[in-house]
Phi, psi and omega in degrees: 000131175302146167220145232248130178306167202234127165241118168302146151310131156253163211312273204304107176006057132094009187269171220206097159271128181240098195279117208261133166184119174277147200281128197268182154286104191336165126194232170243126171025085179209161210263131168258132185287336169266088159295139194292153167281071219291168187253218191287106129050199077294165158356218073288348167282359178254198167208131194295152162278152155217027162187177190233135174237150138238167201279127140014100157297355194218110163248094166312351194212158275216087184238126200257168188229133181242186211255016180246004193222113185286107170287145174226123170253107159290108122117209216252149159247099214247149195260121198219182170065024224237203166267154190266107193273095166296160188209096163319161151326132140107001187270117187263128190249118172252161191259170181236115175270137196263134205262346162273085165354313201285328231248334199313141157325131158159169206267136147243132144282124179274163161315126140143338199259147195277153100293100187244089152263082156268122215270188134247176163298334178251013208203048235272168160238123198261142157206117180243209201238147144283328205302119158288011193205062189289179193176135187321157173077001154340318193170183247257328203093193200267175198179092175245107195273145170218160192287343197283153165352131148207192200224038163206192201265084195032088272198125175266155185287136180315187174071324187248123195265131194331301188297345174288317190305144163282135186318143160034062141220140168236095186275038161282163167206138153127193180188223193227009191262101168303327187245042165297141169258081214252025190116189186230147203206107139181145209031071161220141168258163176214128215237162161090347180276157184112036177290154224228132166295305180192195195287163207350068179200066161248132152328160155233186158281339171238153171208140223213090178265090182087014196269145200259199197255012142309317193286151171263096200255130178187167227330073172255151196229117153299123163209103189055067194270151171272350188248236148301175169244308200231136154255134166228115160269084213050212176081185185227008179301159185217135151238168126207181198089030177314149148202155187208112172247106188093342187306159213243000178250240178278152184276300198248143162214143197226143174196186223324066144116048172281162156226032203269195174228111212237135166219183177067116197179101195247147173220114160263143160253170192266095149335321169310341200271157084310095168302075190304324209237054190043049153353081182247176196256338164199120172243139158206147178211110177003288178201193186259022195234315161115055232249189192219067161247156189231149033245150190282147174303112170196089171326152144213133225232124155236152185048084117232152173236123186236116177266140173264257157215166184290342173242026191023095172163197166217135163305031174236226206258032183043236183057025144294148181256280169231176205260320159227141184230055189277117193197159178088021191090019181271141160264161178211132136262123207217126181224153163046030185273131176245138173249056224220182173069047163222183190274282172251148186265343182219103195253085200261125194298055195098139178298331172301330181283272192287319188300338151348295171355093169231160178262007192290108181285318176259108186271160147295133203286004182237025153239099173257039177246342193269172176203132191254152159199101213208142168106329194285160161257132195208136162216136188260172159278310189273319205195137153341274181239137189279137163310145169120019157202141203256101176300160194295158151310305186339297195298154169273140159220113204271117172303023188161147198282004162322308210291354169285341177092033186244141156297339179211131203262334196206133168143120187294319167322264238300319183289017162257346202233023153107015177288347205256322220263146201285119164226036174164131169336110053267307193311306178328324185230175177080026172260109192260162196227031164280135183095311140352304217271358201271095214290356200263002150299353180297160171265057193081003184281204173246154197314341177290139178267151161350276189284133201260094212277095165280167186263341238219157184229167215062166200263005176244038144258139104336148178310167175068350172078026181287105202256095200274348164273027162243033145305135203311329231269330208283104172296134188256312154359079163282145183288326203252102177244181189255000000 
């Protein structure tokens, strides 16, 4: 496939800073002396660069990263001891490509220690590619370990090869704390990511071991990662303002006992890709033998929306797969949700899988064997739903993807500019949130429930009708073309 030279968003609503910077020798924290050249001026919620760090391999103590300063991840940086790693608005980190996979860039946060990126809406926190001519898999992406549930015996995180770790770091992840806190994630993104050790022993962009239902996760963007764009390995974490774009494995991946909660939730694919890894819009699974240990994975998701392609394929070497692929014993709660640009759009994997099944909307918040999937729209090119189980009447299975009731269903522009939004019945209306609404299902929040109860299903509206991926921080750029 040709691939087109690539222009990145820059962090601030679309202005294109441009940065000349030679690559140093790793070494502990100290300023290169060869300063950047900065470009056109940012914001004032932003900041011009005027200088280069590279990162640590080991940071132990409580360290900010400011927004006038280009971060270099040389190899890998684990935040330990810990400690809070600060990130300012506006602040850009690039990864370094390693030509040994095992060597890949990326940032990990260990159990105990924190991340705080807070981002702005015009004023992302970027983790990118060094490459000037990046391209998914560049380096490894974020890594974040936590104290929360999983449903295996302390479990080291995929992507990192033992021998690579530095004496005394510990990349295990999960415990018994359901409200661990491992930090704040908004608005940032992260691109270019997802370099692979070996077959299914990959980075993602984000990858989520054990993260409890403390941490704060909201508007972050997967964007053309080689692997996944968001991995969840247990924990209890909840987001929302999910966006994952183009990745080149799963847009969502849920794996040993998650159980968070996720709404407002977008997955694109690019047409352009040739999709290499079997391509889904959400794959989960209990574990990977499909064993019935707990706690079981069973995501729970209102509002999303996951697009595929118009020919639920790519004009190349295909290998989209499902639009959901829950299968190995996975549970799902799936509500107000749109499905279409894949062959089936919704694939529930096995009677282990669908016998699960209930229409009853309101569960006991401690019965977490049953799994709902009520309310959604969904089209396939072949099928709706894969055979062996019967969806609730709630759901729509719509005969074109005219008939969902999206404004523009297809088109790399339109999903930016307001192309996404429910603009006539099924989606516009009908979306319930019962049994959803039960503050006593919460997780360790504050008395306010989770789910923010809209009338309209799918994820790129917001409360307030708010069309929140043509927002500054959402790099809009698809990269690829023939």
């Amino acid at each position: 496939m040709q691939r087109k030279t690539i222009v990145s968003l820059a962090s601030c609503i679309g202005i294109l800073a441009i940065t000349l910077f030679v690559a140093c020798k790793k070494e502990q924290t100290k300023s290169d002396p060869k300063a950047l050249t900065a470009g056109t001026p940012a914001p004032s919620e932003c900041c011009t660069v005027t200088n280069t760090v590279v990162l640590p391999e080991i940071i132990s103590s409580d360290y900010n990263m400011q927004c006038n300063t280009l971060y270099i991840l040389d190899g890998k940086t684990y935040v330990t001891n810990g400690a809070t790693l600060h990130i300012e608005p506006g602040t850009t980190i690039e990864g370094v490509k390693k030509a040994n996979p095992d060597s890949a860039s990326a940032l990990v946060i260990t159990r105990g220690a924190k991340i705080d990126a807070q981002g702005l809406e015009c004023c992302p926190i970027i983790f990118t590619s060094h490459e000037a001519n990046p391209v998914p898999g560049d380096w490894g992406g974020i890594v974040i370990l936590g104290k929360a549930p999983v449903n295996q015996n302390n479990p080291a995180i995929e992507g990192i090869n033992p021998p690579t770790v530095p004496g005394g770091v510990d990349y295990h992840f999960g415990g018994n704390d359901k409200c661990d806190n491992s930090g704040i994630l908004e608005y940032v993104r992260v691109e270019f990511a997802g370099a692979s050790i070996a077959p299914d022993n990959e980075l993602n962009a984000f990858t989520f071991g054990g993260v409890g239902s403390g941490t704060t996760l909201n508007h972050v963007q997967a964007y053309y990662g080689a692997d996944d764009g968001f991995e969840f390995f247990g924990g209890t974490v909840s987001g929302k303002y999910l966006l994952s774009v183009a990745c080149n494995d799963d847009q969502f991946d849920f794996d040993f006992g998650y159980q968070g909660r996720l709404q407002f939730v977008v997955g694109i694919l690019d047409p352009n890709i040739d999709y290499s890894s079997n391509s889904n819009g959400i794959e989960s699974d209990n574990n990977a033998t499909g064993a019935s240990v707990y706690p079981r994975t069973r995501p729970i998701i209102s509002n999303m929306t996951l697009v595929g392609t118009s020919n639920c394929g790519t004009t190349g070497s295909g290998n989209v797969q499902y639009g959901m692929h829950f299968r190995r014993n996975s549970g799902l709660v799936v509500r107000n949700s749109v499905i279409y640009g894949y062959n089936t759009a919704t694939y529930l994997d096995g009677s282990a899988v669908y016998s699960s099944l209930t229409n009853t909307k309101a569960l006991a918040c401690s019965d977490t064997t049953k799994s709902q999937f009520l309310d959604n729209i969904t089209n396939g090119c072949v099928a709706c739903y894969n055979t062996g189980w019967t969806p609730s009447p709630t759901n729509t299975c719509a005969a074109s993807t005219a008939a969902m009731g999206i404004a523009t269903p297809f088109g790399l522009s339109a999903y930016f500019t307001n192309g996404l939004r429910p603009s006539a019945p099924p989606a516009l209306i009908g979306a319930d949130f019962t049994g959803l609404l039960d503050v006593t299902c919460r997780q360790c929040e504050s008395a306010v429930n989770f789910f923010d109860q809209v009338t309209y299903r799918g994820g790129a509206y917001g409360p307030a009708n708010k069309y929140w991926l043509a927002e500054c921080w959402v790099n809009k750029v698809f990269q690829y073309t023939f």
